[in-house]
N, C-alpha and C positions, 0 to 999 in steps of 0.2 A: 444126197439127202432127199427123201421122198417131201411128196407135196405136204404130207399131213403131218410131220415131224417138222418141215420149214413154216406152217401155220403155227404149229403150238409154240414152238422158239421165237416169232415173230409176237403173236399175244403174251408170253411171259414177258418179253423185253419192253413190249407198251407199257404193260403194268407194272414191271419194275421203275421205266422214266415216270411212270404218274404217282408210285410213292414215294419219287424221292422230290419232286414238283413242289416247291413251295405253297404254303397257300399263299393267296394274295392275299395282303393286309388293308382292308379299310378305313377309315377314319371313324370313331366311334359315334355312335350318334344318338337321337332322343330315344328311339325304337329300343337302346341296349336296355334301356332301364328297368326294361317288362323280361329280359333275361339275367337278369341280376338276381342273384341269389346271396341268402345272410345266415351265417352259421353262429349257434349263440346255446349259453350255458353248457357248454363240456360239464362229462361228470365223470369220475373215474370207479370204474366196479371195485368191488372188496379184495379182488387177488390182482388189478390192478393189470390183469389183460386185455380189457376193454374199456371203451371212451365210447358214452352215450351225447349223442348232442342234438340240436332242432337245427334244421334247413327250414328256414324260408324262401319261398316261391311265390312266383305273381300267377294267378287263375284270373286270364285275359276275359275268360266270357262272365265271371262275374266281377273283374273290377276290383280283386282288393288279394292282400297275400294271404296265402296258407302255411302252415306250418306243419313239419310233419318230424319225427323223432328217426334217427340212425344211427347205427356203431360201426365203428372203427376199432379194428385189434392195433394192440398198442405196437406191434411191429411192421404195422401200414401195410399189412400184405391182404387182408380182407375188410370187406367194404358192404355193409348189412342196413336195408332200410325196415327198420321195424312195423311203421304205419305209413299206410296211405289210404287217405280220406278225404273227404272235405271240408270234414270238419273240426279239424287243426286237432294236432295235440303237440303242447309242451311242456317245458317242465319235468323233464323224463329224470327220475331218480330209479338207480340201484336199491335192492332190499339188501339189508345187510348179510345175508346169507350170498347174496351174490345171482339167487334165481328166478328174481322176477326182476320185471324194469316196470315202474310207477308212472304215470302222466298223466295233467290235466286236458280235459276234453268236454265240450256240450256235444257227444253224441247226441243221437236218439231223440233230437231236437229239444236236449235239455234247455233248460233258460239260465241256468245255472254252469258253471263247471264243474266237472266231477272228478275225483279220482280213479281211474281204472288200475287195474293191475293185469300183466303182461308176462305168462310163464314164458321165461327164455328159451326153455325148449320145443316152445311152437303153441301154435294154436291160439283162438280168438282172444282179444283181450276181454276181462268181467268189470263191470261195474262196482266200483267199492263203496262207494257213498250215495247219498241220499240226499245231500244239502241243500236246504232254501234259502241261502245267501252267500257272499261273494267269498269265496277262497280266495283267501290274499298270500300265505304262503303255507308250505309243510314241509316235515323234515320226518325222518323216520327215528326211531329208540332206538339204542344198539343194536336189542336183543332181535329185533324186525316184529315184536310184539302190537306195539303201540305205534299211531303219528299223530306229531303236534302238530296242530293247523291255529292260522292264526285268521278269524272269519271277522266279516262285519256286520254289525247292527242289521239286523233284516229290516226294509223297509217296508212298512206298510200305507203308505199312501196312496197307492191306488186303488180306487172302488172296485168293489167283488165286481157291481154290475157293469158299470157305463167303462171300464177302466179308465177314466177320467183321472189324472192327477189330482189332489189336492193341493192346495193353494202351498207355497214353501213359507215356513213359520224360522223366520231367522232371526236371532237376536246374539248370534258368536259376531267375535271380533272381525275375525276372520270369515266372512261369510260363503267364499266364494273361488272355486279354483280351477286352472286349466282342465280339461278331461274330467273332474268331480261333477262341477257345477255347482249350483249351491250347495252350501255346507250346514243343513240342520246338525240336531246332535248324536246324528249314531257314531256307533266308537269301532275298533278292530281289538276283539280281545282274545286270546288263547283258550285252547283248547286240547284234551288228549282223547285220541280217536283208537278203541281196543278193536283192530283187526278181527278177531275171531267172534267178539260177542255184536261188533258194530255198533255199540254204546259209547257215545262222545259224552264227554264229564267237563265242566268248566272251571278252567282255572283262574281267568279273573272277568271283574264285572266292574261298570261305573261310568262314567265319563269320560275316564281314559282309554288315548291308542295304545296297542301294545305291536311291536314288530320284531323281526330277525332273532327269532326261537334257534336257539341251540341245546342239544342233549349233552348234558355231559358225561364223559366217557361208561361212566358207571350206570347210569341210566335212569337215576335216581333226580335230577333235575332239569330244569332249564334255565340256560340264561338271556335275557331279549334285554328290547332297550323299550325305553316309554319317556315322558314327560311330563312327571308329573307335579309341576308348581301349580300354581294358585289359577293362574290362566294359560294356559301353553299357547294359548291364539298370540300371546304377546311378546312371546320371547320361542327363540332356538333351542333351548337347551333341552340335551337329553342325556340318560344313565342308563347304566347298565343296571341291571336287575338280575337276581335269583331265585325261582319261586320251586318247590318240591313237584313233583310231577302226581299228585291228587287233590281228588277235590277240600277245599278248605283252607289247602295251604295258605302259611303268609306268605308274603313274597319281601325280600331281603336287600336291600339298595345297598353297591357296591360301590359306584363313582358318586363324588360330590362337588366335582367339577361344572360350573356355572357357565359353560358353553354345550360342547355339543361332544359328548359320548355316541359312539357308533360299532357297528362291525364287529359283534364279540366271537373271538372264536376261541375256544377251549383247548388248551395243550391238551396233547396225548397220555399223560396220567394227570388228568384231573384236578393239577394241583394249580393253576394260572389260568389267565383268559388274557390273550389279545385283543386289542379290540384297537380303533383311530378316535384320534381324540383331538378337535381345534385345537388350534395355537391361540386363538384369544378365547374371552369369556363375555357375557353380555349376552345381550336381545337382539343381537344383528351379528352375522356370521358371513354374510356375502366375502367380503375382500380377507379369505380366510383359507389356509390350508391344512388340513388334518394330518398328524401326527403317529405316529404308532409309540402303542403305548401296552403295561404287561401291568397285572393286576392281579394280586394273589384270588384265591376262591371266595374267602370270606373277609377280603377285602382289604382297607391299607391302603397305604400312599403307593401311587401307581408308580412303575419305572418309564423316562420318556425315554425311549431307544432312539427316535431319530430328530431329538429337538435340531439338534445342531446342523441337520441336514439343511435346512432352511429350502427344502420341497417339498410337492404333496405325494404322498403317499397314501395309497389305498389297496384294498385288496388283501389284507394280512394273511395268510397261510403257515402254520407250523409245519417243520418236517416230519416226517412220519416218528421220525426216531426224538422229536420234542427237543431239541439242542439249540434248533435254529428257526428264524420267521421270516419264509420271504412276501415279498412285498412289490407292487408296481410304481415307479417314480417319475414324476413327471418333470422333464427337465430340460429346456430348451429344445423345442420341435421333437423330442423324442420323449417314448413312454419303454421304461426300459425297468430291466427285474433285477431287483435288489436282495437281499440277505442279512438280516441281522444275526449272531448269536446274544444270549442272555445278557451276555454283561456288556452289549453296547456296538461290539466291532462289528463294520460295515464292510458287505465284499459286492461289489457289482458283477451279477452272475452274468447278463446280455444284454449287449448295450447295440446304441450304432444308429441309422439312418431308416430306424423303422417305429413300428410302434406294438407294443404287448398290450392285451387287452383284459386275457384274462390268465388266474394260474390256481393250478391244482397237485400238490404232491401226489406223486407215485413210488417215489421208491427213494431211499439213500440217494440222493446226488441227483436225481429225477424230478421233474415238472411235465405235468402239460401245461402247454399254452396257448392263448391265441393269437397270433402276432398278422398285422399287417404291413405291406412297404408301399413304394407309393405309387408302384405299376402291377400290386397285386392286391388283390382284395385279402379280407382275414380268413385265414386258414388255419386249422389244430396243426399244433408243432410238440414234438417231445424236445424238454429240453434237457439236456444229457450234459453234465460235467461242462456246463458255459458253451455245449452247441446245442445247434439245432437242427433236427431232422423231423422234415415234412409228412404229416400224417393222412392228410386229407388234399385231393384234386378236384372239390367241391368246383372250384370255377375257372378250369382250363378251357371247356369249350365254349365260354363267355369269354375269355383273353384270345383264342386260337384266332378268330380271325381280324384281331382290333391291332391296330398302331396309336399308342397312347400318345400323352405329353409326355416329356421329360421334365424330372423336379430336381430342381437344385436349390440349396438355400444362398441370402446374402444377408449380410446385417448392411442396415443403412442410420443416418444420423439425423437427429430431430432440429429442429433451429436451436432448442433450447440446451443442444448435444447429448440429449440422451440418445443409447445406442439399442436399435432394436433389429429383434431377428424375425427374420420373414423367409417367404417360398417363392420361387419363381414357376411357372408351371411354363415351357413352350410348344407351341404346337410340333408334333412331329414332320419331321423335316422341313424345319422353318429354317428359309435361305439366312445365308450367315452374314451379317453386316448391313442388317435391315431393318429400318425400323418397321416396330411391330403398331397398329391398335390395341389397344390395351384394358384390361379391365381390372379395376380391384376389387376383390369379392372377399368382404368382411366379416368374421367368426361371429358370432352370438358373443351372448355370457351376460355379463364382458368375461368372468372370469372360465377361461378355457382357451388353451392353445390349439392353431392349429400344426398338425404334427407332419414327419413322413410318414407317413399314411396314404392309402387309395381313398380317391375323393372323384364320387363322379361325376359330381355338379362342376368343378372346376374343371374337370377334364373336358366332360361336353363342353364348355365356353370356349377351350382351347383349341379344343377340333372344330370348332366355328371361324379359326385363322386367326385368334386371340392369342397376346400373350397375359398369361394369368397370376394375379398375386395375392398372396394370401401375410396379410402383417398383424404380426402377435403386438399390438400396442400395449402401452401401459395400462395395467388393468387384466390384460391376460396372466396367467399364472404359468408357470415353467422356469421362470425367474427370478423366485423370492418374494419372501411376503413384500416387503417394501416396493416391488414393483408391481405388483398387485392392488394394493392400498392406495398408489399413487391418484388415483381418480376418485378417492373419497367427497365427495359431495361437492362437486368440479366436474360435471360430463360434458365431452364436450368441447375441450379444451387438452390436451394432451395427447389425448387418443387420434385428435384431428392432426396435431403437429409431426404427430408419429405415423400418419397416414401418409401429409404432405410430402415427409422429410422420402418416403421409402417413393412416394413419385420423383422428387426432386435426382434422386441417384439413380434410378432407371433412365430418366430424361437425359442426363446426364452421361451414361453408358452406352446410349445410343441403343436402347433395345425398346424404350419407349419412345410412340411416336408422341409430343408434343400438344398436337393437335387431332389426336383421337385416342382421347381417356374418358372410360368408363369410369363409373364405380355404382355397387351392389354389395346387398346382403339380408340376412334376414334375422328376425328380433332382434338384439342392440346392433346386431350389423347393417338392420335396416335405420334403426335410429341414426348411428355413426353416418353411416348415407347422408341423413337427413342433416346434421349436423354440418357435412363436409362442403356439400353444395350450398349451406346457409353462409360458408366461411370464405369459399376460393369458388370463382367461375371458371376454373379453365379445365372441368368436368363436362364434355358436351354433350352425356348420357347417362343415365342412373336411374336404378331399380330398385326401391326401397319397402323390403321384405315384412309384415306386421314390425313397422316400426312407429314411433309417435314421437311427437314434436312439441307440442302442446303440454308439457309436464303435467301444468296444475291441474288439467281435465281429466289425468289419469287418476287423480285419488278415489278411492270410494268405487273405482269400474273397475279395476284389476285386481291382482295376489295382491299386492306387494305393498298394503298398508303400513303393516311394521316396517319396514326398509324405509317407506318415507319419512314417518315420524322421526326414526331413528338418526336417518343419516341428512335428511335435509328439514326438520324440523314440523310442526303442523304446519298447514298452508296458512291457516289465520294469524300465526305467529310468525312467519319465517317466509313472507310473499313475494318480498325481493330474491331472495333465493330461487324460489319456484320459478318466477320471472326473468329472472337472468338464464336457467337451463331450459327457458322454452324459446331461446331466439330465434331456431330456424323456423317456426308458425311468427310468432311475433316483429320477426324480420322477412317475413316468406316477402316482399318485393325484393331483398337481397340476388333471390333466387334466378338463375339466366338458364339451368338447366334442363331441358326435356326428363321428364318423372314419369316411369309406371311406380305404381303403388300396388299391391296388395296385399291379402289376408284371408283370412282363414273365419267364415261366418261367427262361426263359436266360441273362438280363442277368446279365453278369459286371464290369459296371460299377456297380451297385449292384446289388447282388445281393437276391432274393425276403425272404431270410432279414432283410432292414431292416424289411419292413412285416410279415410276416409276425410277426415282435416284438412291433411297436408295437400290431396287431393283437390277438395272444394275451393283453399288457397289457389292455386296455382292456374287451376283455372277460369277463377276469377281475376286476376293477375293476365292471363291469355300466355302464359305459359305452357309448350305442348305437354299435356298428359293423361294418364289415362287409370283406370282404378278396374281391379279384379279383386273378385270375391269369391272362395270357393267354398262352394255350398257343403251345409251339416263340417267344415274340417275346423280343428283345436288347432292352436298354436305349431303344431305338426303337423302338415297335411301330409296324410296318409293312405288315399284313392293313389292307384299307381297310373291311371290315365290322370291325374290333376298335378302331379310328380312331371309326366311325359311335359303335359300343359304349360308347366311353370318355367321349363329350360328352353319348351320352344318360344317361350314371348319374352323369354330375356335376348334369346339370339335376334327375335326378330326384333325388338326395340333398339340393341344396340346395331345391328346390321345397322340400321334405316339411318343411325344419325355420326357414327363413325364409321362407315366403310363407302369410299369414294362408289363411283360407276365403274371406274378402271380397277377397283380388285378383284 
């Protein structure tokens, strides 16, 4: 064998050992969270070959994510980014011919979003619209003649000259909302926008909102939902509606159900609407789960397909061939896809140890969907005769080089025996017959589980050498309305015993160490926090997320006026109440625990002034703690360095007060 033949045989054989080389696995850390990508709104085209959806992405040098529209052929074998910009486009709709794709975008430095349109077969995308106010949703006519847009009250308070605001003039109930902010009276009403002449015609006017526009099949209506009682600020309830697709029409109220009508979507000939519909009725809807329900065109007493399920369902989708309606079910840690036919019978299409997100027919016996597990993020999946086959590799080179947690679920038992289902999250390759430091990091809502699903707030915790739990207490949903309801105007008390109880069994199992228990969370999970360490001191670290203590100070600064009055009465009338759910400020010398606190400057959902409280307690008290506030964010903080931010000062808070010098 000559020299140059034993050279080339010797670099093939390097480069065969080096692809067959493992990568090495790291532990995931704050840095992933700026390579994390989010896939959202799948749409399916008209011959139902291709899947349009939005990638979100983080743009490290300005600090916040982008979004941008891509296809997927439905046999996963090609992989098409349609935009890339910077200035996001989502919302990407198919024309019903099949040959444009539609998306919202403030190119061009609009101030506004606009609709552009997108010939599939190439070439720049055009400007469709014109609009000087907020595009809140659109749908296209069959015929791809016409879009319904459904916009909001343009405001005019700002001066031509100085651009000075004027002063906010508020006298609604309701004055005031997370991400809105104050709430004067503009309204969101319907519209039909003729593509060729680009003359938008108004289909309703008034004081009322109007949302979730649908065409029906024939192209001759819409149906949306609205509110329209005496004061909507006062109550939940909303119907379905009917109005003719020109100007003048009336418009035709179909539900007369005193809760909460939603989600209409129109069988395929025309003759029904779908839609979800609460299980109770009244001016307060919280500790509640929506139903699927079927409703002729011009209305009638509606069929309840899944009363008896006693889960929530969302998401209605008819089959293409109008026979059947599936649906997303949420049900013990899993969010799984369901099937109704007409007259009732239930077939669970894909179930298991994961979580569906979103779903869309495509064909006889076909779905897309978006499903996630709890070592993969969500990804489009076709779902095929009860399987699944993977459509999208959106975030393999974000998994290639990481070593997650492992998730397994346990139920554990409350003092009072209630029996509740929770997660374990462990660090990878955590030694076996050890105990762990531990954290419990608690769901919002309250009403919301958490599911198998990727989660990578608990994950980073766990790769910090945590062991991580995540407890769906009473009040979360996946359980039944009754275990939902169980917290009615009681916080505070059950959801703690059901925290206690899921510590109590881990201590117990030897996989908690005793003497180094965390706990965290954010909105009611920061509350529950605050709540837990007012209750039991053998917490020797806790991170309490826009949460508050202080009940009665929240009336009148937050949403959720109606919720109070409702479910715990006025504070004038009903003070003992208030007073009893604010013990952990009112008991805060209870407190032995080290507390970060923080929040979100803006949040008008729980608003700064909760932690900010529980804060000035504490440290008046010489209790260690410490308050963060991050600037311009709502109730979701949404800067992707303030996201990195908020995981590295939970590791470093609990680092500092449960993990020895010897770990």
């Amino acid at each position: 064998m000559n020299r140059s033949i034993l050279l080339s045989f010797l670099i093939l054989s390097t480069l065969a050992g080096l692809a067959q080389t493992p990568v090495k696995k790291r532990p995931i850390n704050s840095k992933d969270i700026y390579r994390l990508q989010s896939i959202s709104d799948p749409q399916v085209s008209p011959d139902g070959k291709w899947i349009a959806y939005g990638i979100s992405t983080v743009d490290t040098t300005k600090d916040k994510r982008n979004s941008d529209v891509w296809m997927v052929s439905w046999d996963g074998k090609e992989s098409v980014q349609i935009t890339n910009s910077p200035d996001a486009e989502s919302r990407a709709r198919f024309s019903p011919d099949g040959k444009y794709l539609s998306f919202i975008s403030s190119r061009q430095g609009a101030t506004k979003g606009q609709i552009w349109l997108m010939d599939r077969r190439g070439g720049e995308a055009k400007k469709l619209t014109d609009l000087k106010t907020d595009l809140e949703e659109y749908v296209w006519s069959p015929d791809g003649k016409k879009i319904a847009m459904a916009l909001r009250d343009p405001d005019y308070a700002d001066s031509a000259k100085t651009k000075v605001r004027k002063p906010y003039v508020l006298d609604r109930y309701h004055f005031k909302a997370d991400v809105k902010g104050y709430l004067e009276k503009g309204s969101v009403h319907l519209y039909v926008y003729d593509v060729a002449s680009k003359k938008l015609d108004t289909l309703t006017t008034g004081l009322y909102d109007e949302s979730s526009p649908v065409w029906s099949p024939d192209g001759l209506q819409l149906a949306f939902v609205s509110n329209r009682t005496e004061d909507p600020d006062r109550n939940q309830n909303t119907d379905i509606y009917v109005i003719d697709t020109k100007s003048g029409a009336k418009m035709k109220q179909l539900t007369t159900w005193a809760g909460a009508d939603n989600n209409p979507e129109w069988s395929p000939d025309g003759k029904r609407i779908a839609y979800t519909r609460s299980t109770a009725s009244g001016n307060f809807l919280m500790y509640d789960q929506p139903v699927l329900a079927v409703i002729g065109r011009d209305g009638g007493e509606p069929t309840l397909l899944s009363k008896a399920l006693d889960r929530p369902v969302r998401n209605p989708r008819w089959t293409k061939d109008g026979q059947m309606i599936g649906v997303l079910v949420q049900d013990d840690r899993q969010a799984y896809v369901g099937q109704y036919t007409l007259d009732g019978k239930f077939t669970k299409v894909a179930t298991g140890n994961r979580a569906f997100g979103d779903l869309e027919p495509v064909a006889s016996g076909s779905w897309l969907t978006l499903m996630s597990e709890p070592q993969t993020p969500g990804e489009l999946y076709a779902l095929e005769n009860g399987t699944t086959r993977r459509l999208t590799h959106t975030h393999d080179d974000f998994l290639a080089p990481l070593e997650l947690a492992t998730v397994e679920g346990f139920t554990s038992k409350s003092k009072d025996g209630a029996q509740v289902s929770n997660l374990l999250f462990k660090p990878a390759n955590a030694p076996a017959n050890k105990k762990l430091p531990t954290i419990f990091f608690i769901h919002g809502g309250p009403v919301a589980q958490d599911e198998f699903s990727f989660d990578i707030t608990r994950q980073l915790l766990a790769a910090g050498g945590y062991a991580v739990v995540a407890v769906n207490y009473r009040g979360s949903n996946g359980r039944g309305l009754d275990y939902t309801k169980a917290i009615y105007a009681d916080w505070g008390n059950k959801e703690v015993l059901d925290i206690l109880g899921a510590t109590d069994y881990l201590v117990e199992k030897g996989i908690a160490d005793p003497d180094r228990l965390g706990i965290g969370g954010w909105s009611y999970g920061g509350i529950l926090t605050n709540y837990t360490i007012a209750t039991d001191t053998r917490f020797k670290a806790a991170a309490s997320g826009a949460g508050s203590s202080l009940q009665l100070s929240m009336y009148g600064i937050d949403q959720y006026t109606n919720q109070y009055e409702t479910e715990l009465g006025a504070p004038w009338k009903n003070t003992d109440k208030w007073l009893k759910l604010s013990y952990p400020f009112l008991k805060a010398d209870r407190i032995k625990t080290p507390t970060l606190f923080m929040a979100g400057e803006k949040d008008f959902n729980v608003p700064t002034a909760g932690s900010e409280q529980m804060f000035q307690a504490l440290r008046s008290l010489g209790i260690p703690t410490q308050l963060i506030i991050y600037p311009g964010q709502f109730h979701g903080i949404s800067v992707p360095s303030y996201q990195k931010d908020r995981v590295d000062r939970y590791l470093q808070w609990f680092d500092k007060y449960l993990k020895s010098k010897t770990l």
